[in-house]
N, C-alpha and C positions, 0 to 999 in steps of 0.2 A: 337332924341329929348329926348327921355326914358334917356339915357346916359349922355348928358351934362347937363340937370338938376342935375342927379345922382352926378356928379364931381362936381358942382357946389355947391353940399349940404353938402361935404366932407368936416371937417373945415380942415385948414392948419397944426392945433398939429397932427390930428387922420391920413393925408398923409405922413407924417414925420416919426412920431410914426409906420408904415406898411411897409416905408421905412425900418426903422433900423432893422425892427424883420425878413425880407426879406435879408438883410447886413448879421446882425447876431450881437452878442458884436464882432468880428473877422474880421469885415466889412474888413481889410485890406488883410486879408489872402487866399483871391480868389486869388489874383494876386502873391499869394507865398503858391503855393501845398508844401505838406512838404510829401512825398511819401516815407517811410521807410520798406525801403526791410527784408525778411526773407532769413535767411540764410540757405543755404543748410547742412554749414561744419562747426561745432563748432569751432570757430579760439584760438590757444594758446594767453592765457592774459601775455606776453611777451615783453609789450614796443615797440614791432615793429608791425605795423596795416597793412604789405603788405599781408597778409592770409586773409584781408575781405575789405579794404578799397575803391578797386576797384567794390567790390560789396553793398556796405554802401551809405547811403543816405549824400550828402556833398554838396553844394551847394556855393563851391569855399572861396576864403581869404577872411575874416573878418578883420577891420582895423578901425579905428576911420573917417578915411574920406569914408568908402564905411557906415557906419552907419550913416553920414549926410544926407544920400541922402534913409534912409531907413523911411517907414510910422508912424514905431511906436518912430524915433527918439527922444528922448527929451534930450537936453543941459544939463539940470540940473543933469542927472542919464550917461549921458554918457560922458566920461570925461578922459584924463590920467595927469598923474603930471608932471609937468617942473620944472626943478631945475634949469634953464638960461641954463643949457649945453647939453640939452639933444638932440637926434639925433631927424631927422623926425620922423613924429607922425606916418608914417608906419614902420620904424625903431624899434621906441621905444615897440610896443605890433604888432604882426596880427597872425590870424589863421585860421586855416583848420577844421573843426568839422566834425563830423561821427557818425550815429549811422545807427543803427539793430536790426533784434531783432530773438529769435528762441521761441520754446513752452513754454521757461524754462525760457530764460535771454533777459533783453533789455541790447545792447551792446552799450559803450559810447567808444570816443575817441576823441583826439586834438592832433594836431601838430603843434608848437605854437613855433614864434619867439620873444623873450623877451630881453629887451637888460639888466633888472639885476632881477635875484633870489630874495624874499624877502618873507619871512616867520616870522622875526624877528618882533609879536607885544608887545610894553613893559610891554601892560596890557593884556596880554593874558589871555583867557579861553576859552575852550574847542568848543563851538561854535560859535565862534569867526572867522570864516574861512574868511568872508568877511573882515578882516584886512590883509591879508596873499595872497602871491601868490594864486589863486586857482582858477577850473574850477568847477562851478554847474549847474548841469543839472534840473531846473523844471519841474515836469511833473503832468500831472492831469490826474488820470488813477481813471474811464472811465473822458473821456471828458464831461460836462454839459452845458457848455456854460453861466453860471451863473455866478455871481459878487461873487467873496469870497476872503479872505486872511487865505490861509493855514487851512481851514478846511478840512474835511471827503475828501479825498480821492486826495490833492494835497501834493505833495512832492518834497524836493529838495536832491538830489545827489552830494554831494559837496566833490571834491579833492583837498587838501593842495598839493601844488608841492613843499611837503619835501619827498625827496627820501628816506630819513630812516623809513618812515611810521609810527608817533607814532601813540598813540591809536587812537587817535580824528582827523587824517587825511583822514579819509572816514566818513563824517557826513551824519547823516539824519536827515532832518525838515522833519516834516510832523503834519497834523491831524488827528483825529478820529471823533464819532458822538458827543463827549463831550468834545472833546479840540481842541483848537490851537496852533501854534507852540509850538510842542514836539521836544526836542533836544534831539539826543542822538549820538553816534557812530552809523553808520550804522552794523548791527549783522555780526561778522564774516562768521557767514554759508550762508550769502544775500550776499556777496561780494567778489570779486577777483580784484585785479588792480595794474595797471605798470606805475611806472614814468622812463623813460629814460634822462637823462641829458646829454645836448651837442652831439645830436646823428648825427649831422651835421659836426661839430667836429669845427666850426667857434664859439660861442660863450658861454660859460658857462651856459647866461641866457637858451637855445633853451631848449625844451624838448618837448616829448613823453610821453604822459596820454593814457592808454588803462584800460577801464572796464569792467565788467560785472556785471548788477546786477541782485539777483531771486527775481524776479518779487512776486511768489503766498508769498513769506517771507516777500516781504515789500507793496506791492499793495492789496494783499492779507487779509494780516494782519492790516492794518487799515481799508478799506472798504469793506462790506459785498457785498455790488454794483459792485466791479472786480469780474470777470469772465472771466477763463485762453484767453488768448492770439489768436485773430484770424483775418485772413484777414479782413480788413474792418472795423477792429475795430476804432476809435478816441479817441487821448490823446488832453489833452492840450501840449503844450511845449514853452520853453522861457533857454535861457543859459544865464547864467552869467559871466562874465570873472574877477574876478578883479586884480586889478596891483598896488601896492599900493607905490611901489617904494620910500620906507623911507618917506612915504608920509601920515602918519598916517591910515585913512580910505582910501584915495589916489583913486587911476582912477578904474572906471566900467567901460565894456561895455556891454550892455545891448540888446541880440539877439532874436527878435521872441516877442519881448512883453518889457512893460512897467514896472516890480517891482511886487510885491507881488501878485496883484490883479489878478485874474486866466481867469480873464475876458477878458484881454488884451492880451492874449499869444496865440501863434499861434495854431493851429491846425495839429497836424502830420495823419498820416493815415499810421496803419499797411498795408504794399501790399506786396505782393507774389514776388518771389525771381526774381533780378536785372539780366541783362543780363552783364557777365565780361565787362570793358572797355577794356581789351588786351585779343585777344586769343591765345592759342599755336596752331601755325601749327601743321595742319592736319598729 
């Protein structure tokens, strides 16, 4: 009796409201662990990802129609461009993602089928990568769970897929306790990375992204709140794709979360080292 009075007296905002803080802002993310292995063997940053990718957190091809059918979908941020001639929408962009991490570095990687190269924006400037072929990695290191756009302690990892690597082809957004979006080139001594072109040898657009970034140099150094790298730890996480295809600002796809807001992006979890998917006989 004690009880169903008890519920009875609950108003419906304050059941809702216990609801969501129980969800979490990630409410989606129960139903997509993000379980990122620690590597045993620091792997060469060489454009080919078979030295860790078997042991690397991936969670199969991304494509514009397997993101219709994902929670954090939205229409409006996930999108590619049609010029009237262009091939199927798995054709035109899909990918493979990978990451890891060791004491030192969280390791990034893509294997990524494109059917044209584009780098070419006419007003370009330096953090501008989101008009340009490129892959970025979001992360909010530590994880909070809190509503923000690029404060204290989120940042993005962003690779322009121009194989000559100018300066501003490794960027980093990020915050501190007193700003927001900080642009800059990500610091050479925080970064190592490989674009492979055509490593399939079928289309020009295909390529191979493999990274490394040091963490206590960029996670580090804007939050007082990191603290090195350990099992069990939580990031936020959220990838970006975009594909702009002569297409001005042109197509994203938008993986693990909704855009800027750190609140909507998934949740990864450092865990202790993957069992190989191939073994060599005994």
């Amino acid at each position: 009796m004690i009880g169903k009075r008890t519920a009875h007296a609950i108003p419906a905002a304050v059941i809702l409201l216990l609801f969501s803080q129980c969800a979490g802002p990630h409410g989606w993310t129960r139903n997509y662990p993000i379980h990122v292995p620690k590597l045993g063997k620091a792997p060469r940053i060489d454009g080919d990802l078979s030295d860790w990718k078997d042991v690397a957190f991936s969670d199969g091809v991304w494509d514009i129609r397997r993101l219709q059918h994902a929670p954090w979908y939205e229409p409006s941020i996930n999108r590619l461009t049609d010029h009237g001639n262009e091939p199927s929408a798995e054709d035109d962009l899909s990918a493979r993602y990978y990451l890891a991490w060791d004491d030192e570095f969280l390791y990034l990687g893509a294997e990524v089928r494109d059917n044209v190269n584009d780098t070419a924006d006419p007003n370009h400037k330096p953090e501008r990568w989101y008009f340009k072929d490129s892959v970025c990695w979001f992360i909010e290191a530590p994880g909070d769970g809190k509503s923000g756009a690029f404060g204290e302690g989120d940042h993005a990892f962003c690779f322009v897929i121009d194989p000559s690597k100018p300066p501003w082809g490794a960027w980093w957004r990020h915050g501190d306790s007193r700003r927001k979006y900080i642009e800059s080139p990500v610091p050479p001594e925080a970064v190592t990375y490989a674009i492979r072109m055509n490593p399939w040898g079928g289309n020009r657009g295909d390529f191979i992204l493999e990274a490394r970034v040091r963490m206590a140099a960029t996670f580090g150094v804007a939050s007082p709140k990191w603290k090195p790298p350990k099992i069990g730890d939580r990031y936020g996480l959220e990838i970006v794709h975009t594909d702009p295809d002569g297409g001005g600002y042109g197509g994203h796809l938008l993986i693990y979360g909704k855009g800027d807001d750190d609140a909507t992006w998934g949740i990864m979890t450092l865990a202790g080292p993957a069992s190989p998917l191939v073994r060599k006989p005994e």
